[in-house]
C-alpha positions in Angstrom: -4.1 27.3 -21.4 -2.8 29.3 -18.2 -5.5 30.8 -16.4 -4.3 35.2 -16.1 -3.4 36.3 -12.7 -3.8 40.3 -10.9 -0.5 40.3 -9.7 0.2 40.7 -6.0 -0.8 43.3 -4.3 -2.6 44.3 -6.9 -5.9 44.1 -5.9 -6.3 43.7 -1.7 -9.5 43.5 -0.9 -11.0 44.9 2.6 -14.0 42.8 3.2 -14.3 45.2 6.0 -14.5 48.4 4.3 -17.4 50.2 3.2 -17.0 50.4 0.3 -18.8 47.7 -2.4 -15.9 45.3 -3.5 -17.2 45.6 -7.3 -15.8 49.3 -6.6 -12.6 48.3 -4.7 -11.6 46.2 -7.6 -12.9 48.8 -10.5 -10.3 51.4 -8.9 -7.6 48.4 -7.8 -7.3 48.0 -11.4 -7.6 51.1 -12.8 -4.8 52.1 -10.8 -2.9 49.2 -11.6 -3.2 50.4 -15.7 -2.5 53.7 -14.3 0.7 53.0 -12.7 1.5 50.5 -15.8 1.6 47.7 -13.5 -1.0 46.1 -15.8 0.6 46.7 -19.4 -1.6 47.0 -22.8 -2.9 43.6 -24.1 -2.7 42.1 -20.9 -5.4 39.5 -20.1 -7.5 39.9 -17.0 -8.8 36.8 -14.9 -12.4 36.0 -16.5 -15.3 36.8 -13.9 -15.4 33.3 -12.4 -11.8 33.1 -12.5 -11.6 36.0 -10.5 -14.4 35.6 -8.2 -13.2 31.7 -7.8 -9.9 33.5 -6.7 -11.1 36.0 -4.7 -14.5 33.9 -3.0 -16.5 36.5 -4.1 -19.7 36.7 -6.6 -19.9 36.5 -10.2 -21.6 39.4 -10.5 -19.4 41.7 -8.3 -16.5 41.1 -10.8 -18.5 41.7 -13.7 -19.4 45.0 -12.5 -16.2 46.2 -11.8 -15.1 44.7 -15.5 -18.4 47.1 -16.8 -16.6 50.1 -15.5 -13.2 49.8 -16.5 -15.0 48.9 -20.1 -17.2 52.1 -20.0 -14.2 54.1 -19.4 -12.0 52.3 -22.4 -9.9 50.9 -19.9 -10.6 46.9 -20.9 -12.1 45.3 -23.8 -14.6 42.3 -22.7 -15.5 40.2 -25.8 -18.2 37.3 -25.5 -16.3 33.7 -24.5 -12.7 35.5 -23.8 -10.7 36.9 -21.2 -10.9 40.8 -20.7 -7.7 42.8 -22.0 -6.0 46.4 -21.2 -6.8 48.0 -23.9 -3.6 49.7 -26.1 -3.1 53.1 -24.6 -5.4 52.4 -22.2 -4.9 55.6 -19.6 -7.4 56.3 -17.2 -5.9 60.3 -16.7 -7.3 60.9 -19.9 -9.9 58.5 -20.6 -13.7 59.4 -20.1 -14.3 58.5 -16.2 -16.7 58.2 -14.0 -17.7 61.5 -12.7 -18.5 60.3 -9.0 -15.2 58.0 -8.5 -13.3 60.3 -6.1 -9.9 61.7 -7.5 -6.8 63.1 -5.4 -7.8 66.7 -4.7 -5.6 69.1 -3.3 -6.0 69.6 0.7 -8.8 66.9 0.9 -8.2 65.0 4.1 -9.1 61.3 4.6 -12.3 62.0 6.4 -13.5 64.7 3.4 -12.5 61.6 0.8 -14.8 59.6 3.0 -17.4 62.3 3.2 -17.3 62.9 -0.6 -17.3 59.5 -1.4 -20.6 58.1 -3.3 -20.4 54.3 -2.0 -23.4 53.5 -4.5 -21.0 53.3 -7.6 -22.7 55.7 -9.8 -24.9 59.1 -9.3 -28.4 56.8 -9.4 -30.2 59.4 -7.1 -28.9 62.6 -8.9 -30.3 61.2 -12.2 -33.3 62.9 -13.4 -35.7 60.0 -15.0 -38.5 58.5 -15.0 -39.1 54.8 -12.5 -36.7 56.7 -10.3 -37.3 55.2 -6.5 -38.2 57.7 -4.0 -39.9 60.1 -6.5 -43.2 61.3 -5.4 -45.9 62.2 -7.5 -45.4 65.7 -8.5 -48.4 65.6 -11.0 -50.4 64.6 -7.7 -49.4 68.0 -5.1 -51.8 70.5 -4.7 -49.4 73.8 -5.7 -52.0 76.4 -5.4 -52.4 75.3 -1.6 -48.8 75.3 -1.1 -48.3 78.4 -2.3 -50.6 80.4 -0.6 -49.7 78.7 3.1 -46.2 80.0 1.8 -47.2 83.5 1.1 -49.5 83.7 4.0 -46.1 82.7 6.1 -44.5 85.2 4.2 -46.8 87.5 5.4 -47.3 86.2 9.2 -44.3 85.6 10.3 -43.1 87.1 13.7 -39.5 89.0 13.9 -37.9 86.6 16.2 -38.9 83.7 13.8 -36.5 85.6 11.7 -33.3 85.3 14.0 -31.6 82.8 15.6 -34.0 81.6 18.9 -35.3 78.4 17.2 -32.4 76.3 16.2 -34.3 73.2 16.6 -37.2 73.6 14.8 -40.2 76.4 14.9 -41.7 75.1 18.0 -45.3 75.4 16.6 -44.8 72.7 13.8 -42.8 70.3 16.7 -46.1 70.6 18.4 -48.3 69.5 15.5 -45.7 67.0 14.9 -45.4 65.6 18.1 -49.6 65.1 18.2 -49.5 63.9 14.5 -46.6 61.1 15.2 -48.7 60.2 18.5 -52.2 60.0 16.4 -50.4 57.9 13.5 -47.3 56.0 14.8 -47.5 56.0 18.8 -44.2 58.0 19.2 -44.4 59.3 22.7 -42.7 62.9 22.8 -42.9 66.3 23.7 -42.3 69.3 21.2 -39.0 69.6 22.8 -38.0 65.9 21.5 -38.8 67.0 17.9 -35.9 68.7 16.2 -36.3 69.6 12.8 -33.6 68.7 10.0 -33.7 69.4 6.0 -33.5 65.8 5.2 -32.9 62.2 6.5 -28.8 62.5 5.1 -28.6 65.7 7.6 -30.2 63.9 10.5 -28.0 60.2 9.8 -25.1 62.6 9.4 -25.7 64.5 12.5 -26.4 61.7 15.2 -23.8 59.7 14.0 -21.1 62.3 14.6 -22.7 63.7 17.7 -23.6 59.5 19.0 -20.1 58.0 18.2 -16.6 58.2 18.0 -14.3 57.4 14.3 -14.0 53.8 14.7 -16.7 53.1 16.9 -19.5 50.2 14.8 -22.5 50.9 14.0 -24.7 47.8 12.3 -27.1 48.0 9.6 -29.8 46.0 7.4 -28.2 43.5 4.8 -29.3 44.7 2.2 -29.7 47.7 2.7 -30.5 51.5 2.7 -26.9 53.0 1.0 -28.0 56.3 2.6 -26.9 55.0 6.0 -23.7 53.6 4.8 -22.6 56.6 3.2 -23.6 58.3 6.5 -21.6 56.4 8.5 -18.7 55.8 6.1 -18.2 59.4 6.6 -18.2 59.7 10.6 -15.4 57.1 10.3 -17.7 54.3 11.6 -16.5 50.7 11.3 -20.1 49.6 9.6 -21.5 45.7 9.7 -24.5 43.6 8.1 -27.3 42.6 9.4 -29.0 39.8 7.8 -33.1 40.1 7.2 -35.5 38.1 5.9 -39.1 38.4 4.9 -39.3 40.3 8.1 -36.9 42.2 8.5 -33.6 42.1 10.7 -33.3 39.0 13.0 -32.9 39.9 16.3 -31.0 37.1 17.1 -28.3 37.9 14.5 -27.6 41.2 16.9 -26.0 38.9 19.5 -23.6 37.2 16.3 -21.5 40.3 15.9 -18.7 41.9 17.4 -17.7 44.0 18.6 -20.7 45.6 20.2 -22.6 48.9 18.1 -23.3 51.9 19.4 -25.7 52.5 16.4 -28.0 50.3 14.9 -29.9 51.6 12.1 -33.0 49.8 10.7 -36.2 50.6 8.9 -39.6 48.3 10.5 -42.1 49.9 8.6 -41.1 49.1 5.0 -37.4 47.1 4.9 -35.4 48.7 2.5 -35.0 47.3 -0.5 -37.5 44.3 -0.2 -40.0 45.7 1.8 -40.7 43.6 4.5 -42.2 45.0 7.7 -41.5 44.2 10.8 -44.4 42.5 13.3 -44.6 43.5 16.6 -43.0 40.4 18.6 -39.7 41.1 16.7 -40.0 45.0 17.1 -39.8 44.4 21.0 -37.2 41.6 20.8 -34.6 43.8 18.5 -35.7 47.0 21.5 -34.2 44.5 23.9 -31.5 43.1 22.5 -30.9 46.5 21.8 -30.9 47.6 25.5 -28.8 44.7 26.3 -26.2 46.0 23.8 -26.0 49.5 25.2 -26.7 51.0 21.3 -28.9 53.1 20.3 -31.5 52.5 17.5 -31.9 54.8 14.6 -35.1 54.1 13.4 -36.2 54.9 9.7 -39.8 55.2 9.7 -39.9 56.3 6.1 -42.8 55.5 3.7 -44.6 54.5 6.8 -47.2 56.9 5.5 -48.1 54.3 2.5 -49.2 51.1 3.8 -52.2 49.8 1.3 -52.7 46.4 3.4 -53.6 45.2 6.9 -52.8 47.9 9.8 -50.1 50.2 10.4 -47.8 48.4 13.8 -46.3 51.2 16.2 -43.5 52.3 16.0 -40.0 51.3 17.6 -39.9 54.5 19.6 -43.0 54.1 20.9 -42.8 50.6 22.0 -39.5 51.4 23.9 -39.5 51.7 27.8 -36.4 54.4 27.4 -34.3 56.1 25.3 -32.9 53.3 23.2 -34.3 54.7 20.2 -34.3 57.7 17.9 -37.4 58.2 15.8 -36.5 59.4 12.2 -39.0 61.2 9.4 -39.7 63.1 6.4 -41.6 65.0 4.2 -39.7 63.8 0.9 -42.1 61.8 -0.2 -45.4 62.7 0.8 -44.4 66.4 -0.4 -41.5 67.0 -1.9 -38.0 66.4 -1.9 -37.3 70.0 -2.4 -38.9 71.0 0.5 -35.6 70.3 2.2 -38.0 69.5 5.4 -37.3 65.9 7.7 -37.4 65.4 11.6 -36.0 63.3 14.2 -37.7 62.5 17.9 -34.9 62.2 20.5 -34.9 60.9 23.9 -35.2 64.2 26.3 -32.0 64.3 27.7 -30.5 64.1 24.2 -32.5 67.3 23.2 -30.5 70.1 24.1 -27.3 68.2 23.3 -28.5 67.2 19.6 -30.3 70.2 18.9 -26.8 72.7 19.2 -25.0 70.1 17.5 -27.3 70.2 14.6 -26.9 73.9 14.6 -23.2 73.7 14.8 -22.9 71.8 11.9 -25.2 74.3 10.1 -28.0 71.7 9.3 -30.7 74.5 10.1 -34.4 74.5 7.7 -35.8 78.0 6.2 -38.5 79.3 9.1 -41.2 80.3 6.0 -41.0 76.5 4.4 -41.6 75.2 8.4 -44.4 78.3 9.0 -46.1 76.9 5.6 -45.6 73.4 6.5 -47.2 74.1 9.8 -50.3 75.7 7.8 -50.3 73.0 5.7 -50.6 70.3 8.4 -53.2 72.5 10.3 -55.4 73.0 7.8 -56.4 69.1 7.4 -54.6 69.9 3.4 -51.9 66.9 4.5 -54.3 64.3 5.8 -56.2 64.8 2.8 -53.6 65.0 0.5 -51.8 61.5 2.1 -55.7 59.7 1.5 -55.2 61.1 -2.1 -51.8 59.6 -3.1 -52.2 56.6 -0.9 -54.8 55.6 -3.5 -52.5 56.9 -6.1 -49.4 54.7 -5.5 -51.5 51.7 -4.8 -52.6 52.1 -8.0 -50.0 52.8 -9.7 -47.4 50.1 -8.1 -50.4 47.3 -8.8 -50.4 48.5 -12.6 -46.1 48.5 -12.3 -45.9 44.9 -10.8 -49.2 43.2 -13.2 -46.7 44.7 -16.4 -43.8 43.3 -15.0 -45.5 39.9 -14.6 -47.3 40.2 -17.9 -44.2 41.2 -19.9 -41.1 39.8 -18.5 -42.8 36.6 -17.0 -40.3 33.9 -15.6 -37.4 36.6 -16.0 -38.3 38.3 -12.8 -39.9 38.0 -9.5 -42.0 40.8 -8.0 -45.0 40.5 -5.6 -47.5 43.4 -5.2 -46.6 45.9 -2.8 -47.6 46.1 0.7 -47.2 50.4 0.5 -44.0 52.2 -0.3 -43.6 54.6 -3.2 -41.2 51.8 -5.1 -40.7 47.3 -6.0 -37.7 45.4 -5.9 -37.8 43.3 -9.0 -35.4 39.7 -8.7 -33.6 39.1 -11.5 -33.9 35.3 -11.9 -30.9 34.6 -14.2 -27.4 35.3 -13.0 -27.4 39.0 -15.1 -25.2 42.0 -14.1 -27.9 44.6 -12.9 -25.5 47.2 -12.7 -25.4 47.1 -16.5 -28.7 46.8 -16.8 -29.0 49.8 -14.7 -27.1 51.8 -16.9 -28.6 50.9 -20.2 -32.4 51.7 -18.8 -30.5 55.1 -17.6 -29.3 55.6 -21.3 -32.8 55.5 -22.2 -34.6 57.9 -19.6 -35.6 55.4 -17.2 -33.9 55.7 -13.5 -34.0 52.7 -12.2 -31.3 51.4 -9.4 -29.9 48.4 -9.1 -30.4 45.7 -6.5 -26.8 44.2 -5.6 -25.0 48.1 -4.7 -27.3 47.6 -1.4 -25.4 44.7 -0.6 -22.4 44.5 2.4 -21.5 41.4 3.7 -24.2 39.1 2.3 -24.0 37.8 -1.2 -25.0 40.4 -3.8 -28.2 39.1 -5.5 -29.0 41.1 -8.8 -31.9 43.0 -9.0 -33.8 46.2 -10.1 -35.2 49.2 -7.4 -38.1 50.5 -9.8 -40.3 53.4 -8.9 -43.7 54.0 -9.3 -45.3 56.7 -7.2 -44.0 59.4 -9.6 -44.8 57.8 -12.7 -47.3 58.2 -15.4 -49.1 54.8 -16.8 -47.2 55.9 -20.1 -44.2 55.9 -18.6 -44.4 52.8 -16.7 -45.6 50.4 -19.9 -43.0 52.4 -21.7 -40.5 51.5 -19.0 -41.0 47.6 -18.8 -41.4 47.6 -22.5 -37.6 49.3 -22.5 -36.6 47.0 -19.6 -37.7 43.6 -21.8 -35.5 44.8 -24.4 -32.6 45.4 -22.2 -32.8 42.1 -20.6 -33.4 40.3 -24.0 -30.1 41.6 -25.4 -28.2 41.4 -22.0 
């Protein structure tokens, strides 16, 4: 039998690009059925067909098949090829609300801007499992609330205008003592500049640090956040490869052309993990220097470490200014606080500080007078020992059902800290699907291979824990072993 062929041109992939290539070939082909370059009852490649063709995964075809299925585009029955469906039209089909369409006036750097790179809406899902969520049931309202109305009440007049752009200079103080006490940064107030979240601050420094087709490099796998930052400044973006811990120096020298960003998270690798010892903190500080780039480094969830002893931080460790210190209140708070900071090096200050304030990425002075309170008070010391114990607890009850329940079907070691696991998938499955189908039953889980640039996708899970109740974490693996038993 003939093996089905894309026609040329069809579907060009940019290994380059990025954008995930599941997602290139999703809209490669739902253009193509658009256009009626691929005609009703017209066999598609099967997945290893395709992926033999193309030299890419199994699994990153089989994604891109799931979409154009979800939106009635191809039928996919078990053993046979995948056909257009008959009056297959993607114009008026149900589609994915988070795929870009033409819109009038939008230029190439707003498609970039508006693009989501992670293939679905996974963080604008409301659910439970959902990575990143803190524990809401955990924070002490009552003492939130009156810091907030005693700022409301305290607040000076020129607090109220426009002479702090950078932050209210009495929280960059208690910052810059608190990140000294607990991570080693060395900074002054001045260095501190306060942002209303991590997106704002990558979004910021990259346009402020760079130039549209300049490269920055980042962890591979890794945190999509930074990739849709940079993807929007125009940034030609590369992988990094990691291993148990963390980004290999050595691989910094293997690229080219030279970055002027390198972004990287030592404390807890995103997705796995792993954190970074000291010896290869310094060695990726000077291969750093020897590069001329600057390091963005993601210190988040360093607040949650439940084994061994926290190791100081890449700014702190640095002789100069090769590194910009990145934080945030997301989740040891909350999310909707809408309150992050970055430490700069001093003669960066000034310059970053108007540029955040040009781009309008400016935080409400009551929520930084409370947070100041808060912090002064000894209520956030004491509410961090709290929740520490918390999500220790809650991601060892997380991983011993995962083991219990799903058994050879997954790999998952106890976490280190963090607020979340990544759970292996240890048969070639599509996690994307099984992403979907957990979404479809309240749980928001994220899947592994989406993190994925130029290293080979491995499928995978992103499950939270810190927000969830023990109901809803037996509820969720017992929802997740049916999902994976019928996948």
């Amino acid at each position: 039998m003939k093996v089905p062929k894309i026609p040329e041109g069809v579907c060009d992939l940019d290994r380059s690009s990025a954008v995930p290539l599941s997602q290139q070939i999703y809209r490669a082909l739902r253009e193509a059925v658009g256009q009626g370059r691929l005609k009703a009852g017209m066999r598609l490649p099967s997945s290893r067909s395709f992926a033999h063709q193309h030299a890419i995964s199994r699994n990153t075809v089989n994604a891109a098949y799931e979409l154009l299925k979800a939106e009635g585009i191809v039928e996919i029955r078990p053993g046979a090829a995948p056909v257009v469906v008959e009056g297959a039209s993607p114009e008026g089909s149900k589609t994915d609300e988070n795929v870009p369409r033409p819109v009038r006036g939008l230029s190439d750097r707003g498609r970039k801007l508006a693009e989501n790179l992670r293939g679905d809406s996974w963080g604008q899902r409301h659910g439970a499992l959902q990575p990143g969520a803190p524990a809401l049931d955990a924070f002490p309202y009552e003492l939130w609330a009156r810091c907030l109305r005693r700022a409301a009440r305290t607040v000076q007049t020129p607090d109220l205008l426009y002479q702090n752009i950078s932050g209210y200079p009495p929280l960059k103080k208690v910052l810059a003592e608190y990140l000294a006490s607990e991570r080693g940064v060395r900074a002054s107030p001045d260095q501190v500049l306060i942002v209303p979240s991590m997106q704002a601050a990558l979004a910021g420094i990259s346009a402020a640090l760079s130039d549209p087709g300049d490269t920055a490099w980042i962890e591979d796998p890794g945190y999509m956040g930074a990739r849709t930052a940079f993807y929007g400044a125009g940034l030609n973006i590369k992988g990094l490869p990691v291993d148990e811990f963390g980004v290999l120096p050595e691989s910094l020298f293997n690229n080219d052309p030279s970055p002027r960003l390198i972004y990287v998270t030592p404390s807890h690798q995103y997705p796995f993990g792993a954190r970074m010892p000291l010896a290869r903190r310094l060695a990726l500080i000077e291969a750093a220097a020897q590069l001329g780039a600057t390091v963005l480094e993601d210190d988040y969830d360093s607040e949650f470490l439940f084994e061994g002893r926290p190791v100081a931080a890449l700014q702190g460790l640095a002789d100069a200014g090769e590194v910009i210190y990145m934080g945030t209140f997301s989740k040891s708070l909350l999310p909707g606080l809408r309150v992050s900071y970055v430490v700069v090096p001093k003669d960066l200050a000034g310059p970053l500080g108007s540029a955040f304030r040009n781009m309008g990425q400016l935080v409400n002075v009551h929520a930084q007078i409370a947070l100041t309170d808060f912090i002064d008070s000894g209520h956030y010391r004491a509410h961090l020992k709290k929740i520490r114990t918390l999500y220790q607890q809650r991601g060892l009850a997380l991983v011993g059902a995962l083991k219990e329940r799903l058994g050879n079907k997954i790999s998952v070691d106890p976490p280190l800290g963090n607020v979340q696991v990544t759970v292996r998938l240890n048969e070639d499955l599509q996690d994307l699907k099984i992403a979907r189908a957990m979404q479809a039953r309240g749980y928001s889980v994220s899947p592994l291979s989406v993190c994925y640039l130029d290293a080979q996708p491995k499928p995978g899970l992103i499950i939270g824990f810190a927000g969830a109740s023990d109901a809803q974490i037996q509820g969720g693996v017992s929802v997740l072993k049916e999902v994976l038993n019928s996948a």
